[in-house]
C-alpha positions in Angstrom: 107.6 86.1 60.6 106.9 87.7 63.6 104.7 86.2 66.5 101.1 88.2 66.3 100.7 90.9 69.6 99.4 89.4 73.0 96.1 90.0 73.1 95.8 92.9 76.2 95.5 92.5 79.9 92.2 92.7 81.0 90.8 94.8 82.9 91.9 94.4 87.0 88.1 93.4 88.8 87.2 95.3 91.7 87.5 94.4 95.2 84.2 93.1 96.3 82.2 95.1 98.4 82.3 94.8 102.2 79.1 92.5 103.5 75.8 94.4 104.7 76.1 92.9 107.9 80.0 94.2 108.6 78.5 98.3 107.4 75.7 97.7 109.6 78.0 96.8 112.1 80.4 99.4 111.4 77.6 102.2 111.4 76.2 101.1 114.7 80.0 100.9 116.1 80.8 104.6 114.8 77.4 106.3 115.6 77.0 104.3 118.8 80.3 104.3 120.4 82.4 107.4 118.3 80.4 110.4 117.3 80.3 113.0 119.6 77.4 115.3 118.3 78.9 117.9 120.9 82.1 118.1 119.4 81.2 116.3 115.6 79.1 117.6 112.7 78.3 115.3 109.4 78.8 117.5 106.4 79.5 117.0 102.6 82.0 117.5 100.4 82.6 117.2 96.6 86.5 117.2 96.2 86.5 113.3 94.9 84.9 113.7 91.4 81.9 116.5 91.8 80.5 113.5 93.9 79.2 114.6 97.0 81.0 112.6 99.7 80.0 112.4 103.8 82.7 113.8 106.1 82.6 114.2 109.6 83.7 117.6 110.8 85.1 119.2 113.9 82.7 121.9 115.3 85.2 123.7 117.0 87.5 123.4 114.1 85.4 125.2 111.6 84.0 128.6 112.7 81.1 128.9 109.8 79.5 126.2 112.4 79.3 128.9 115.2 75.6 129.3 114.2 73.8 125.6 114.7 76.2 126.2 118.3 72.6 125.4 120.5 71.4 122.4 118.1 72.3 119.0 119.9 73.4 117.3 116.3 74.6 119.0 113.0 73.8 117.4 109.7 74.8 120.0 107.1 72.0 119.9 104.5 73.9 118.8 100.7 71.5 121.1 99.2 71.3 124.2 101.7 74.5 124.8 103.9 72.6 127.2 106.4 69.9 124.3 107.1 70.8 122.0 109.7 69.3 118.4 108.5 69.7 117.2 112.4 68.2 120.4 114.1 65.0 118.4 115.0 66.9 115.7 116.9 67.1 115.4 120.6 67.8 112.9 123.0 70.9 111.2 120.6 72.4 110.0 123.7 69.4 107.8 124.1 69.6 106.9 120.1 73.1 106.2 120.8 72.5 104.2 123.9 70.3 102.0 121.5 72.9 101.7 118.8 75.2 100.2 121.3 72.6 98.0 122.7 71.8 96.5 119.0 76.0 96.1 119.0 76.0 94.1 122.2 73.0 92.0 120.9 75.1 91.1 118.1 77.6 89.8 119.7 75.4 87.8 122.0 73.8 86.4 119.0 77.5 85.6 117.9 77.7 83.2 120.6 81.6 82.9 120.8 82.8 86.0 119.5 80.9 87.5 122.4 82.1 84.7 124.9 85.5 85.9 124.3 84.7 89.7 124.6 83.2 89.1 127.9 85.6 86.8 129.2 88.6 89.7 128.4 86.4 92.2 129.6 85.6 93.4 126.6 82.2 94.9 126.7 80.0 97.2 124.5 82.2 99.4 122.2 85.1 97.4 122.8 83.8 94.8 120.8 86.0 93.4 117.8 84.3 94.4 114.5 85.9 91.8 112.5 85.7 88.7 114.9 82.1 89.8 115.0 81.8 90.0 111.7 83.2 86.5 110.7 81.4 85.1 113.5 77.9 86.6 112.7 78.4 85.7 108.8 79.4 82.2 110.1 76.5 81.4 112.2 74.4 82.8 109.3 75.6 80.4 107.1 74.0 76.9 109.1 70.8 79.4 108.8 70.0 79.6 112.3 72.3 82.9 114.4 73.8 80.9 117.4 72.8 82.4 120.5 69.8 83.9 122.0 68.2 86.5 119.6 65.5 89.2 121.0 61.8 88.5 119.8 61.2 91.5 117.4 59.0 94.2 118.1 56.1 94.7 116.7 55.2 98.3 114.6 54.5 100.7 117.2 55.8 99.0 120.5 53.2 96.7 121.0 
């Protein structure tokens, strides 16, 4: 008699998805401290499964961008490639400016993560993502942020 089959492998799981807090992070670290709108453009491609994916393009790299040349920011439209999502947008610098200062309040509101980044001169978009990360997630976990948070603002600026 032969032994009966081994019942098959199961399926491998999926890594777990990255926490909210390290994409928000991530966004405000890329949009804040590494797009260039003068040199960058956001477009969309659908080589990974029909799906339509976010790349970042090189303006000077790609020559069918020559006409959205005067627009401060390029978001190629999914839908319409001679519409520029972003044409409305002006002032990013300022945008940006406020990306990096929600990144810096982060860190304060890390406590120690942001100790250390100040103490080795570390400021702004030097910050380390992943220390900032574990420390955020950490003082979240006692359910009080360590550190001095901002009050919010009310709707409207008042």
């Amino acid at each position: 008699d032969a032994p009966p089959p081994a019942p098959p492998a199961p399926p491998p799981v999926p890594p777990a998805p990255p926490p909210l807090s390290q994409l928000v992070l991530e966004c405000l670290h890329f949009f804040g401290c590494v797009y260039d709108p003068e040199s960058h453009a956001l477009g969309w491609s659908t080589a990974k499964g029909g799906r339509p994916v976010a790349v970042l393009v090189g303006r000077a790299s790609s020559p069918g961008l020559a006409t959205f040349a005067l627009q401060p920011l390029l978001v190629l439209d999914p839908l319409d490639d001679a519409n520029n999502a972003g044409k409305g947008c002006y002032r990013f610098c300022q945008v940006q400016a406020l990306f990096r200062a929600a990144l810096a309040a982060a860190a304060s509101a890390a406590g120690d993560a942001a100790d250390r980044a100040v103490a080795s001169g570390q400021v702004g978009c030097a910050i380390d993502l992943g220390s900032l990360v574990t420390a955020l997630m950490d003082a979240s976990a006692g359910g009080e942020p360590a550190g001095d948070m901002p009050p919010p603002v009310a709707p409207g600026g008042a």
